[in-house]
C-alpha atoms as one frame of an Amber mdcrd trajectory, in Angstrom:
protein
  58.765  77.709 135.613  56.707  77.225 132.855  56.364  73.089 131.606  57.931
  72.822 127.862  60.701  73.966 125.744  61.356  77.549 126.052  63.715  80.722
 126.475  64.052  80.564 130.145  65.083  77.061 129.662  67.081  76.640 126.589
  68.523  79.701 128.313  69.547  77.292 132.096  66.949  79.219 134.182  66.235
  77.302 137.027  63.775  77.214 140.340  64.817  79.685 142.843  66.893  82.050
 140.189  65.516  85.305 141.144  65.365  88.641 138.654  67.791  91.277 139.940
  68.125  93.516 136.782  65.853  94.232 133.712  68.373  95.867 130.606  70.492
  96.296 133.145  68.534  98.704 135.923  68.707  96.786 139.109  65.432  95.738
 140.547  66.016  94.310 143.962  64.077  93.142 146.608  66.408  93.062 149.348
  69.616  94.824 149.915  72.832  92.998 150.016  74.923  93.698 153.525  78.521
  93.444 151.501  80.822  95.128 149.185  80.813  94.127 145.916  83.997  92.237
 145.487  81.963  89.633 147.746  79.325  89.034 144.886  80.992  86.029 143.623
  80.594  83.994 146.626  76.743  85.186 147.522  75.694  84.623 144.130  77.804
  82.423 142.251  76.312  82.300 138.806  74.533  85.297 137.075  72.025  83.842
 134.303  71.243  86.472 131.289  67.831  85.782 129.894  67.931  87.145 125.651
  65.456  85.981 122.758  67.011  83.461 120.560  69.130  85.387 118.109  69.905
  88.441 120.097  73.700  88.706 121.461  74.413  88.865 124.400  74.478  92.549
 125.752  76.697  93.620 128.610  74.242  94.766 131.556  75.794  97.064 133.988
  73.508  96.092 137.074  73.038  98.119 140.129  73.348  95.630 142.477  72.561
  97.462 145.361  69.237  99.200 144.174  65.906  98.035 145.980  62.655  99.098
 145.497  60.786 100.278 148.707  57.795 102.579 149.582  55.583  99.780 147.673
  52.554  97.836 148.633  51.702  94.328 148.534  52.219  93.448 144.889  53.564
  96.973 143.531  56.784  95.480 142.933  55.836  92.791 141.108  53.593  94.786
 139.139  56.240  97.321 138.164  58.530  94.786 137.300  56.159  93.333 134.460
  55.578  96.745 133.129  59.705  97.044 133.065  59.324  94.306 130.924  56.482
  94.736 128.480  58.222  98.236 128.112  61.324  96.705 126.964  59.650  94.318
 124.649  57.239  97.053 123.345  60.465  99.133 121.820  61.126  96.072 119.680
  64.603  97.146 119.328  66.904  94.514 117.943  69.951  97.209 119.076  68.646
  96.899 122.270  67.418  93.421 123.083  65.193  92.580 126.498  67.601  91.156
 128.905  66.547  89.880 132.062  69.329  88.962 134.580  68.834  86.702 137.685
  71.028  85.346 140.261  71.248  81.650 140.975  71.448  81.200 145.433  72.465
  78.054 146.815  70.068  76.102 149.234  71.476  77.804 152.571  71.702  81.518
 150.869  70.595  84.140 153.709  67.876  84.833 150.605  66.192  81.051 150.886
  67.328  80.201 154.578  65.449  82.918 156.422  61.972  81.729 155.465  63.356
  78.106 157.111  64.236  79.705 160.286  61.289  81.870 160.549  58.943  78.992
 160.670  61.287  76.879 163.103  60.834  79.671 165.503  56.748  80.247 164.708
  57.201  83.336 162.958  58.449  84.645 165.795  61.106  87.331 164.180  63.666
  88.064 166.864  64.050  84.263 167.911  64.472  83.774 164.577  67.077  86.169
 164.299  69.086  84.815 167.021  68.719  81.546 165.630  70.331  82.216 161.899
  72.708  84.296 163.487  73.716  81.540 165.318  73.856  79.142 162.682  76.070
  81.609 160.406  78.514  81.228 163.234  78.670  77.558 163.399  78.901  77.252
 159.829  81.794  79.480 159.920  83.914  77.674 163.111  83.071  74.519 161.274
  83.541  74.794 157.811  85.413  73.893 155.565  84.987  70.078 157.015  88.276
  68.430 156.641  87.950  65.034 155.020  90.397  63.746 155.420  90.656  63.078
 158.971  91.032  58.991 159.469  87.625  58.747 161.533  86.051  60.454 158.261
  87.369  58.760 155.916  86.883  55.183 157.813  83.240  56.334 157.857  82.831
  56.704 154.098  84.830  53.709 153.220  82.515  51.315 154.833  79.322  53.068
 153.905  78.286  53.522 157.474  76.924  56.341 156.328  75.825  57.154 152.464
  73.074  58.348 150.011  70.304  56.520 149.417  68.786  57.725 146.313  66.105
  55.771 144.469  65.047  58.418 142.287  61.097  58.303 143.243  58.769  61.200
 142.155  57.835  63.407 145.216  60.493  61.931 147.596  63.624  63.283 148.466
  66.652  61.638 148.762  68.020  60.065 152.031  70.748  60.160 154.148  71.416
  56.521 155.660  72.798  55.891 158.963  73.969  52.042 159.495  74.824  51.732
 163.233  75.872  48.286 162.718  78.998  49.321 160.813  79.467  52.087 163.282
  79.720  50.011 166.316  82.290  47.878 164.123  83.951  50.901 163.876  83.755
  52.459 167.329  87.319  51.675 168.297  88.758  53.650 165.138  86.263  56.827
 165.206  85.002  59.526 167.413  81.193  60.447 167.756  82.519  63.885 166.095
  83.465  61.944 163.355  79.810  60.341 162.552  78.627  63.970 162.738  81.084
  65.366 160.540  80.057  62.687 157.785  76.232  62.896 158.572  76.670  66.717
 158.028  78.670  66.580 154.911  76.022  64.019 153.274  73.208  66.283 154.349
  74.832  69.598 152.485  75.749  67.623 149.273  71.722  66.437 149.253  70.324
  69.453 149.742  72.388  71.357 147.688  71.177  69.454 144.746  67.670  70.096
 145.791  64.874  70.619 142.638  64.189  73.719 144.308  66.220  75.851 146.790
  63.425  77.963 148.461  62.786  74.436 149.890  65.504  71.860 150.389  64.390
  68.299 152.000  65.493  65.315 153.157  64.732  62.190 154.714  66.713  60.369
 157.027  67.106  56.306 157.891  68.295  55.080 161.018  69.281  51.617 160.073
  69.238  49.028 163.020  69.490  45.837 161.411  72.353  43.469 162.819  72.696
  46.302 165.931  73.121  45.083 169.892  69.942  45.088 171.163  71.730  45.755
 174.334  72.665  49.062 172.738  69.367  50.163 172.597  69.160  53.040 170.223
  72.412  54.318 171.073  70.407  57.813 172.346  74.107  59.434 173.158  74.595
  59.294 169.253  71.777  60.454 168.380  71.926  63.676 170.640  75.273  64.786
 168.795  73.630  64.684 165.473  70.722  65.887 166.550  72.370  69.139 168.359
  73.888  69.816 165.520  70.805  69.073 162.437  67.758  70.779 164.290  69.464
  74.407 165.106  71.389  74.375 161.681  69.202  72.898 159.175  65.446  73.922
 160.232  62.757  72.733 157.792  64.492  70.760 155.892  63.484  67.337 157.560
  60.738  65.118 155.320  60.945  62.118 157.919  63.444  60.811 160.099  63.164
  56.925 159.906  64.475  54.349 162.797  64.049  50.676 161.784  63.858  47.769
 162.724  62.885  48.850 166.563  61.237  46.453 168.844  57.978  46.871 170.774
  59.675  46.983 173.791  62.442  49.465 172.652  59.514  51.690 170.754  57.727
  51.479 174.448  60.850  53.528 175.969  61.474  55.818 172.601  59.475  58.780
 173.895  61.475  58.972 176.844  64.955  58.264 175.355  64.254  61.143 172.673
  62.454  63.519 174.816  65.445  65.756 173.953  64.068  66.317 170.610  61.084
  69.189 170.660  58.083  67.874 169.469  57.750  69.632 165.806  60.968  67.486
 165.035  59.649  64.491 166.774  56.331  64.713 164.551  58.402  63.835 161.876
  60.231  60.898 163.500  58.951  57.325 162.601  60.119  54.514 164.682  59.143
  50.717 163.194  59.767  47.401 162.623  57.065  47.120 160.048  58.690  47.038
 156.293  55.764  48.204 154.499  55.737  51.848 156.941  59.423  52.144 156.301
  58.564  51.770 152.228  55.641  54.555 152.708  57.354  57.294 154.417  60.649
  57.083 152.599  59.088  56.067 149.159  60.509  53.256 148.357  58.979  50.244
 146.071  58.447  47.305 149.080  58.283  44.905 146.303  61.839  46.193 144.769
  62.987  45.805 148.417  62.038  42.490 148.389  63.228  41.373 145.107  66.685
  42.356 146.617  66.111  40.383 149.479  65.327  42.830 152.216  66.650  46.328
 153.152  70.308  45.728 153.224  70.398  44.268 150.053  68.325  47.190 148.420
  70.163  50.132 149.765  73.271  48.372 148.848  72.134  48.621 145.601  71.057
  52.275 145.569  73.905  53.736 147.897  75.336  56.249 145.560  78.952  57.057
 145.404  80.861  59.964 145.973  84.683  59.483 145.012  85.365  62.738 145.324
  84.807  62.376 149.347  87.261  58.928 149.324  91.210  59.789 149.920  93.764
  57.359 148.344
């Protein structure tokens, strides 16, 4: 996307649209696997690109056309000259229209590049692995919100958004284990999943840019039993469900505060997590790390009076996920 006012803009073009039609003739790269009364829900919003002052025409697309037998770059290539033909003509009868698909974060378009490079590029592991994520996200989904457990978890923030809008980071999901264990005789480890799940697909469904969905994730200890450790058993539910179902889309996982003693032990209370995951982990009780990986301002957090205080103040609200 090009930086400044123009057409594709003004006209709600945004990263990760891709072309599928130029005046109409379909110019896939990938067939779609389904009929096509099942359009609407792969590709939810069709975006028609037309100079300013041109109507809109109605472009019959052939969905289902894809261009093969190319080389590296032919495709592209031809697709320019579709265009520069269409603008040559200068037709006002018969405007350029350029027609692209908007895909949400998890399309199998954007999602397959994610699981590739969980699985090294290796192509049938990676197969196996999105197949069997499609068929978790179909036993589990729709989540039903309104299950008590649920709904006691989003009440008391125990777990929430932490946006503080900075450049370059993404949002987080926050997990407050205090207000969990104050909870642990009214909800169900499913329960915490179900939330941390739901708060991870609204995030990354709002990503800048689809092809490449992050997040970041803090682990927030403060007030916890010691004697509780790092409640590991937890932590293996969501992490069975995040690292097969959400590949790639990890910026840093953040556990704080954590003693020296406890971060002693932390290798081998998380050695179920593989080690690409575990790269990404960060486990501190130093203020100023916790600041630099997620991107917050330390002296904002300190203004507030420390980290409760702060992500009090940036926990962002979802009503829509809080039954009356």
């Amino acid at each position: 996307m090009l930086e400044g006012d123009n057409v594709a803009r003004r006209c709600g073009v945004a990263v990760g649209d891709c072309i599928v039609a130029v005046n109409g003739e379909g110019f896939r790269r990938h067939a779609l696997d389904c009929d096509e009364h099942q359009i609407k829900d792969l590709a939810p919003k069709v975006v028609n690109v037309i100079p300013e002052g041109e109507e809109n025409g109605d472009a019959t697309i052939s969905r289902f056309r894809v261009l093969s037998g190319k080389e590296d770059g032919e495709n592209y290539a031809e697709l320019l000259k579709r265009i520069k033909d269409a603008k040559s003509t200068q037709d006002s009868e018969n405007p350029l229209i350029i027609s692209l698909e908007r895909y949400g974060w998890d399309s199998r378009v954007n999602s397959w590049s994610r699981f590739l490079a969980a699985r090294d590029k290796n192509i049938p592991e990676a197969m196996l692995m999105l197949q069997a994520h499609e068929n978790w996200r179909d036993s589990v989904f729709p989540i039903d919100v309104s299950q008590t457990g649920f709904q006691n978890i989003v009440k008391a923030r125990a777990i929430s958004e932490v946006d503080t809008k900075q450049d370059g980071c993404p949002p987080t999901v926050c997990v407050n284990f205090s207000k969990i264990q104050a909870l642990e005789s009214s909800i169900l480890y499913e329960d915490v999943v179900s939330a941390f799940v739901v708060y991870t697909e609204l995030l990354l469904s709002r990503a800048s840019n689809p092809l490449s969905p992050k997040t970041c994730q803090f682990i927030d200890l403060s007030g916890t039993r010691i004697t509780r450790g790092l409640n590991v058993g937890l932590l293996r539910k969501i992490y069975a469900v995040f690292e097969p179902n959400y590949p790639e889309t990890l910026h840093k996982m953040v556990m704080y505060p954590v003693s020296r003693i406890v971060r002693q032990t932390s290798n081998v209370l998380l050695n179920f997590v593989n080690q690409k995951t575990r790269e990404k982990f960060v486990i501190t009780d130093d203020l100023n790390v916790v600041c630099k990986e997620l991107g917050w301002d330390k002296n904002e957090v300190e203004e507030y009076g420390g980290i409760t205080q702060f992500m009090q103040k940036h926990q962002k609200d979802d009503d829509t996920l809080i039954l009356t």
